[in-house]
VMD Tcl script that draws the C-alpha trace (Angstrom):
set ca {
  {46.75 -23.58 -19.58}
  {49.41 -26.29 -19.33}
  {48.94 -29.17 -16.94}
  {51.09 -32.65 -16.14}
  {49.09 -35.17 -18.14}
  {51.20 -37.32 -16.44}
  {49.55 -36.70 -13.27}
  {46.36 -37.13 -14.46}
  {43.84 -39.68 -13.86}
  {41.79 -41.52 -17.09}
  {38.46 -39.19 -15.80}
  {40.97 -36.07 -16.02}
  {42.22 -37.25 -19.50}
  {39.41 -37.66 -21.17}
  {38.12 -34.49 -19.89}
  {41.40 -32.87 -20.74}
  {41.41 -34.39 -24.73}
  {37.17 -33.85 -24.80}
  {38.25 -29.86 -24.96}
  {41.65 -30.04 -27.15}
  {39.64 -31.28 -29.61}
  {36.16 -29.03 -29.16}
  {39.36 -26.45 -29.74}
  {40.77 -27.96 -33.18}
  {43.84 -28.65 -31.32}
  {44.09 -32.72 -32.04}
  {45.40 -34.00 -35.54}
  {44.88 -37.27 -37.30}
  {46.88 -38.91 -39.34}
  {44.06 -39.75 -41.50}
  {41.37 -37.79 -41.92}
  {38.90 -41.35 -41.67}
  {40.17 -42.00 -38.57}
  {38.25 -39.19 -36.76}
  {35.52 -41.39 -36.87}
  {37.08 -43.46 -34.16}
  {37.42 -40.46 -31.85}
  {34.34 -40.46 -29.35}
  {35.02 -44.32 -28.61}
  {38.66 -43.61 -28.27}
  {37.86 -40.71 -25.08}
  {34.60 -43.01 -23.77}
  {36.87 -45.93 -23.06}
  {34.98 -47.89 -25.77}
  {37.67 -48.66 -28.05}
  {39.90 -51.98 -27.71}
  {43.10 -51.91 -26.76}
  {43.50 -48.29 -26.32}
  {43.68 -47.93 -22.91}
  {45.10 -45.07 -20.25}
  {48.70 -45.52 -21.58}
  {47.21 -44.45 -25.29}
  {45.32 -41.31 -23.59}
  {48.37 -40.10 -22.02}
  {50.30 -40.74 -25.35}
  {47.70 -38.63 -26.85}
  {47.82 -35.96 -24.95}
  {51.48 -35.72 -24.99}
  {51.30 -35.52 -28.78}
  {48.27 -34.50 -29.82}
  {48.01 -36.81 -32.54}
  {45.48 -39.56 -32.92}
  {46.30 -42.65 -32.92}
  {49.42 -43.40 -31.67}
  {51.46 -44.80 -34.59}
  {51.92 -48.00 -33.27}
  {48.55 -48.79 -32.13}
  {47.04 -48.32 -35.45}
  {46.88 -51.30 -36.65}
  {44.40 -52.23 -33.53}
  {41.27 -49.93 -35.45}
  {38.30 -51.56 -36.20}
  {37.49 -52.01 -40.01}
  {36.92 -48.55 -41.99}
  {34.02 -49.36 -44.59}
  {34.09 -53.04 -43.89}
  {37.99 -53.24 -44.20}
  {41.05 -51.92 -42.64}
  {42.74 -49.83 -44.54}
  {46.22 -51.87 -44.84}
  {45.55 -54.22 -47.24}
  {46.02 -58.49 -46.53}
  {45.57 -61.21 -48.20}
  {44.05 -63.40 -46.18}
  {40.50 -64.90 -47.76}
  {37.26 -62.89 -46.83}
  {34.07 -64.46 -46.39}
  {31.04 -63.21 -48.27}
  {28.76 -60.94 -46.80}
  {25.23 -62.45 -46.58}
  {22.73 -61.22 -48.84}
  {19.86 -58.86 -46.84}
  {16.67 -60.47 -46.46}
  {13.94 -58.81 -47.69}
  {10.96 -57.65 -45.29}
  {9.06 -60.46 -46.65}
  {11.25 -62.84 -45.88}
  {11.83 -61.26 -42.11}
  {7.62 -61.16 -41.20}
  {7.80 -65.00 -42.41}
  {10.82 -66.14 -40.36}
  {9.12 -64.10 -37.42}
  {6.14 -66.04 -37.90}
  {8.01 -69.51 -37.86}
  {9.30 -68.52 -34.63}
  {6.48 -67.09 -33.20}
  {3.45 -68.70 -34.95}
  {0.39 -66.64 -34.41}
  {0.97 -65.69 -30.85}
  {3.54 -62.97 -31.90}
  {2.62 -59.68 -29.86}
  {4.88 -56.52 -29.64}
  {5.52 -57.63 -25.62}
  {7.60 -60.48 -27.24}
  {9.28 -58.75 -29.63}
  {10.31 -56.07 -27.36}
  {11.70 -58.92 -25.35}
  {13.66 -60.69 -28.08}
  {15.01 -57.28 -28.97}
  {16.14 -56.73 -25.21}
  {17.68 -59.58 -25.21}
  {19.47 -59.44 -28.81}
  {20.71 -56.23 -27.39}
  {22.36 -57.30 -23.73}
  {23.96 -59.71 -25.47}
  {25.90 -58.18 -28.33}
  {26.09 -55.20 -26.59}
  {27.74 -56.85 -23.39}
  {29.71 -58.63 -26.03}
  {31.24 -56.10 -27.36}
  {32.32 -53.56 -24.12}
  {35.89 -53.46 -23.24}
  {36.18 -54.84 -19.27}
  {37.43 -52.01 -17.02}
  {38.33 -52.42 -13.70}
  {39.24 -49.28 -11.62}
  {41.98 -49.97 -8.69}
  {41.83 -47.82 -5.81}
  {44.24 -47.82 -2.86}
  {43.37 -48.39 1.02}
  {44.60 -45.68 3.18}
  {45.71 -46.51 5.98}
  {47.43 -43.34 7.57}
  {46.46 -40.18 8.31}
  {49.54 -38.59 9.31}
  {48.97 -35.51 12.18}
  {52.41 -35.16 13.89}
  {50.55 -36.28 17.21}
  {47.83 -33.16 16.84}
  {44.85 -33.73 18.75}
  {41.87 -34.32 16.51}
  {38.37 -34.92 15.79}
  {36.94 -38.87 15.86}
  {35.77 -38.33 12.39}
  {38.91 -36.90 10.59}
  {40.05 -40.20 9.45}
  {37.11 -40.84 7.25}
  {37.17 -37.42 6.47}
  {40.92 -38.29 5.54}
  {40.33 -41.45 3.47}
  {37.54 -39.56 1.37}
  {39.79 -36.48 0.31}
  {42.57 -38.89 -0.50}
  {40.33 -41.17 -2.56}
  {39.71 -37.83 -4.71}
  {35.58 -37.42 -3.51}
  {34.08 -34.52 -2.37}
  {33.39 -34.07 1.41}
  {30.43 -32.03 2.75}
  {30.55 -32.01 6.52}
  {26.97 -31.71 8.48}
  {27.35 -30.78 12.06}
  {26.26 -28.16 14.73}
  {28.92 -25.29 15.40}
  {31.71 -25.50 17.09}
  {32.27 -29.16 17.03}
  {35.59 -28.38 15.53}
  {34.95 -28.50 11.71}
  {36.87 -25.65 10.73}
  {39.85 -26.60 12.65}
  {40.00 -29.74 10.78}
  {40.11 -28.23 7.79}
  {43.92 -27.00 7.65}
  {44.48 -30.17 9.88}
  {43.41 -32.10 6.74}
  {44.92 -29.77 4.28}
  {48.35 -30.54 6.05}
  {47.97 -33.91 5.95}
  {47.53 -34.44 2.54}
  {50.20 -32.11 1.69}
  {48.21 -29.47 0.05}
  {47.59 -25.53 0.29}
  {44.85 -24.96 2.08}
  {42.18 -21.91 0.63}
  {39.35 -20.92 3.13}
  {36.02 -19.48 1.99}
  {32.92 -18.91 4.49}
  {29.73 -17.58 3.29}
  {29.39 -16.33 0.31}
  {26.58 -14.02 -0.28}
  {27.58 -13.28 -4.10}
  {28.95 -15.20 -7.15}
  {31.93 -12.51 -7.56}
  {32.98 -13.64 -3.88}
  {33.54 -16.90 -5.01}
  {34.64 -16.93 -8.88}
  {36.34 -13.19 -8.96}
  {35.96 -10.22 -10.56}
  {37.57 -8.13 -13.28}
  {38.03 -4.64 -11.90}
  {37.16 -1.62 -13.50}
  {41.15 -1.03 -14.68}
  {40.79 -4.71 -16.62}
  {42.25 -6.53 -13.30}
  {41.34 -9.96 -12.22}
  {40.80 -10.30 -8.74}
  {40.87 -13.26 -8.09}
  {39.36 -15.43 -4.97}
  {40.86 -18.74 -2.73}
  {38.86 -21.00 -4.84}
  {40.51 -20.13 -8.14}
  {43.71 -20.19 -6.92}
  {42.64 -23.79 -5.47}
  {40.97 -24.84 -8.65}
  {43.88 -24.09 -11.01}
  {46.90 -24.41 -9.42}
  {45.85 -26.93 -6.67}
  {44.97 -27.59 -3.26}
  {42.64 -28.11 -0.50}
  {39.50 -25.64 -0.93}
  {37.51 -25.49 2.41}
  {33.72 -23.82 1.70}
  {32.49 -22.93 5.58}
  {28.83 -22.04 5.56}
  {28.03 -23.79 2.50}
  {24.25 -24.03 3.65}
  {23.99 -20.31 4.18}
  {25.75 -18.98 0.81}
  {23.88 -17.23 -2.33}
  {22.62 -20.30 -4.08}
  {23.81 -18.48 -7.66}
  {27.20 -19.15 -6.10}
  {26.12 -22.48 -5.25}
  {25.41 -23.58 -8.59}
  {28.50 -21.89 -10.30}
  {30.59 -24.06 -7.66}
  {28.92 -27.52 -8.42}
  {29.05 -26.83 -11.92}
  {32.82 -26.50 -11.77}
  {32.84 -30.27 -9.40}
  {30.65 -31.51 -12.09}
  {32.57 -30.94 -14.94}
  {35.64 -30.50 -13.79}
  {36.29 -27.50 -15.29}
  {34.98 -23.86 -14.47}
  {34.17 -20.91 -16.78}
  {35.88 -18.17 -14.59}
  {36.12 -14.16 -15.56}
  {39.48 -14.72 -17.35}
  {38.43 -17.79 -19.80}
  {37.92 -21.62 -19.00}
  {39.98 -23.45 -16.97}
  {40.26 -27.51 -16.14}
  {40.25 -28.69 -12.77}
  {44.35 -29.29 -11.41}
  {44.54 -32.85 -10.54}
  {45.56 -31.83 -6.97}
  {42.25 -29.88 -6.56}
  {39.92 -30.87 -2.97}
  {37.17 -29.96 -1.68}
  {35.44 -30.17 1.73}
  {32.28 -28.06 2.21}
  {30.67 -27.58 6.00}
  {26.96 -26.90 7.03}
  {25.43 -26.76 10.23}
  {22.46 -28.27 8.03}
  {22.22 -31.52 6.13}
  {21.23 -29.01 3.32}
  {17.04 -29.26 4.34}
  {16.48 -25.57 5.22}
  {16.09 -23.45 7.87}
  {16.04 -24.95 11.41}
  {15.09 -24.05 14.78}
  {18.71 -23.67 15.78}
  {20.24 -22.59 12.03}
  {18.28 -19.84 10.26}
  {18.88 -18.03 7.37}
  {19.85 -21.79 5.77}
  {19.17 -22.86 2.32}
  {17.61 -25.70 0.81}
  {20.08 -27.15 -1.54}
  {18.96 -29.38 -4.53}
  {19.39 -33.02 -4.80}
  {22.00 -32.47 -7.66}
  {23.90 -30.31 -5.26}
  {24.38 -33.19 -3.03}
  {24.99 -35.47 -5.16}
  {28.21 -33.81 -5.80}
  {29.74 -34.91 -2.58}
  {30.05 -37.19 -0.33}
  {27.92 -36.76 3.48}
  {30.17 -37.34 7.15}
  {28.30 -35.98 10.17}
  {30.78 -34.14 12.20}
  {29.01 -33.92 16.10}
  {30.97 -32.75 19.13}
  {33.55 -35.36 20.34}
  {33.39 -35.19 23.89}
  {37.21 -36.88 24.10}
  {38.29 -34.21 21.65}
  {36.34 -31.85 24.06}
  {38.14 -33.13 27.32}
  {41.76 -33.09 25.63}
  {41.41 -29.79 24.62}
  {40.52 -28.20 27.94}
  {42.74 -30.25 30.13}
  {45.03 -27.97 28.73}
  {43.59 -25.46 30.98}
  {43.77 -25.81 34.81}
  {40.21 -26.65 35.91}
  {39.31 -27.08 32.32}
  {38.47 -31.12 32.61}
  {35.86 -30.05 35.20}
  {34.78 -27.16 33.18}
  {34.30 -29.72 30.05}
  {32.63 -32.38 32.21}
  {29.78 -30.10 33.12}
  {29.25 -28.49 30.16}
  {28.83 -32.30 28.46}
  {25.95 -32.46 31.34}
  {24.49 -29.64 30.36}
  {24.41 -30.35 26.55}
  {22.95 -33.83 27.49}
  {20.09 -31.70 29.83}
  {19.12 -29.47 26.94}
  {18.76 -32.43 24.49}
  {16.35 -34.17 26.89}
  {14.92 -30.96 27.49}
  {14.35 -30.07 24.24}
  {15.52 -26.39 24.28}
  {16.91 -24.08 22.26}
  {20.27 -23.61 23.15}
  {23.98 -24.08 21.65}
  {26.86 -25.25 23.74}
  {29.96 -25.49 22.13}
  {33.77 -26.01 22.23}
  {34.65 -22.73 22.34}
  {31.95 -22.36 25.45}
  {34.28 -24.61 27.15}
  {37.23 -22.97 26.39}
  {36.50 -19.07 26.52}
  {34.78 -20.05 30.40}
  {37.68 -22.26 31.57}
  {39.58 -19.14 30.03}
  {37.36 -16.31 32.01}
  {37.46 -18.36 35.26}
  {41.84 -18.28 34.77}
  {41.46 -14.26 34.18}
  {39.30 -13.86 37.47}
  {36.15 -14.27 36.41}
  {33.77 -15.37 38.97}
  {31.78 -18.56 38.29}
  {28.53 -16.78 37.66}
  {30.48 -14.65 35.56}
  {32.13 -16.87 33.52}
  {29.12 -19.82 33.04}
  {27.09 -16.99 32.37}
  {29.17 -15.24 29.96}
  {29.92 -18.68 27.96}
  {27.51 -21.18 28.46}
  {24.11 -19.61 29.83}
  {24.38 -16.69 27.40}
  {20.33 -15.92 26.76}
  {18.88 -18.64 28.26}
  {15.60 -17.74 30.15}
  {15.88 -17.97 34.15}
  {13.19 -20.45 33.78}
  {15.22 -22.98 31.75}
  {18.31 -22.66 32.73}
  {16.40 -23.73 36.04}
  {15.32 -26.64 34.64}
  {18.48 -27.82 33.20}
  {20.37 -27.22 36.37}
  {17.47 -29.08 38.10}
  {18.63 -31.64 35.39}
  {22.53 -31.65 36.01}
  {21.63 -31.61 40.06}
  {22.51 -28.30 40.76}
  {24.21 -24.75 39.95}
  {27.87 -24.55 39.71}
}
mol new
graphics top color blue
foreach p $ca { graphics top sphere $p radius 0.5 }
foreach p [lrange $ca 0 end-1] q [lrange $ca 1 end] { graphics top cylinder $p $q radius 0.2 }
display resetview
């Protein structure tokens, strides 16, 4: 599959050259100088730097021709021919002669402690010597364009994370707006935005070949190869086999789909959501799955809660909906103290400031958004708590 090298960051172009050349597909101009290969991709090799992996993958050819010159020796010398003087190499020492300078240094307290420590040492040094210095620049953001949208108090960081290319998994309790902020985020950065909620099968996520030889294909290919913002909803509560397909393809950026191998597009993000922080079941959130620790350590956490100023804007769009919003934040406070069972969202403040516009009577409405199937008995106690029914 062609991609813009140019586009690509050193990560992606190492990745990228790692499989043209597990495929045959790189050339060198002499066949000794394959040896220098794996330092060249690691970032170990002086003087080649980004500007000679993007040369290489432009070309295919290894090395560039005029960065030759800058390989180490081959077989003690470099292959061009100089005449500058060459010092002799010193003579080995025999093993003899090694267990009697050992002894002049150490005398008879040598122990293997104190060689292992001479060794550890010999070893930072050269070692530390001898590794190219990287340094890896990376930009501040500083704007998070919206068009004057109202949004969530955490969507900046959120922001700021996608843009600085890491992987976002969102934590928060539902309806606190996460999957609003999704395309908000997606729009922002300029990207297409692909939605997936829970999976409950790897085909959902990856595809499927059909039984006529057709690839059907899902968002998060299309997001994966071609580009774009790739929201997973319900990551907590999807088939873990799908699970482990998905942070394969974050971990190596590349993903074995039905239709052959493909590398990760340099445009590719991805922000997952949970109601969980990826534990297990809760009280609140069953049916949730543990996730491993190397699932996690694919992304990057943000805990998305309600944002009671989000909350407020949104309904004062309604006519009694600041009230409305005001009393539900009461009663979410009540519960919490109270230690109940009991989910009161965004959309509870919307669909009842809705009802109560449609005719709806207030018993009606609260009931039908916000009380739900709460026993008599606590919904007693948490309007004992809030001072009093509406």
């Amino acid at each position: 599959m062609t991609q813009d090298t140019e586009t690509m960051t050193q990560a992606e172009l190492r990745s990228w050259l790692r499989e043209r050349k597990s495929m045959n597909e790189i050339s060198f101009t002499k066949p000794e100088y394959e040896r220098h290969w794996t330092p060249f991709v690691n970032g170990q090799l002086t003087g080649f730097g980004v500007d000679a992996l993007r040369q290489v993958a432009k070309t295919w050819v290894f090395p560039p021709s005029e960065l030759e010159s800058k390989l180490p020796m081959l077989g003690g010398q470099r292959e061009e021919s100089d005449d500058k003087p060459r010092s002799k190499p010193k003579p080995a020492q025999s093993p003899d002669a090694v267990q009697e300078a050992i002894k002049v240094l150490f005398g008879s307290g040598l122990d293997e402690s104190k060689v292992r420590q001479l060794v550890d040492q010999q070893l930072d040094e050269r070692i530390g010597d001898g590794l190219p210095e990287r340094r890896i620049i990376v930009e501040s953001v500083k704007e998070t364009p919206l068009d004057d949208e109202l949004y969530h108090s955490v969507y900046p960081e959120i922001y700021r994370k996608l843009k600085a290319r890491r992987n976002v998994w969102g934590v928060g309790p539902a309806g606190s707006g996460k999957s609003n902020m999704g395309k908000q985020l997606a729009k922002a950065l300029g990207l297409p935005f692909y939605f997936t909620g829970k999976i409950d099968s790897e085909s959902k996520l990856m595809g499927f070949v059909d039984g006529g030889g057709v690839f059907r294909s899902k968002p998060f290919f299309k997001a994966f190869t071609e580009g774009g913002l790739f929201m997973f909803d319900e990551f907590d509560a999807s088939d873990p086999r799908a699970v482990t397909a998905f942070n394969s393809a974050l971990s190596n950026r590349m993903c074995d789909f039905p239709v052959g191998c493909f590398d990760q597009h340099p445009d590719f993000r991805v922000i997952a959501f949970s109601n969980t922080w990826g534990n297990g079941a809760t009280r609140d959130y069953v049916g949730r799955n543990q996730m491993s620790g190397e699932a996690k350590d694919r992304f990057v956490f943000v805990e998305v809660d309600y944002d009671q100023k989000l909350e407020l804007a949104v309904a004062k769009q309604y006519e009694g909906g600041t009230e409305v919003a005001k009393r539900v934040h009461k009663i979410r406070n009540a519960i919490a103290k109270l230690k109940l069972r009991h989910i009161v969202s965004l959309r509870g403040i919307v669909d009842t400031s809705v009802l109560l516009l449609a005719g709806d009577s207030e018993e009606q409405a609260w009931s039908a958004c916000v009380w739900k199937d709460m026993k008599p008995e606590d919904r007693a106690k948490v309007e004992a708590e809030i001072g009093g029914a509406e």
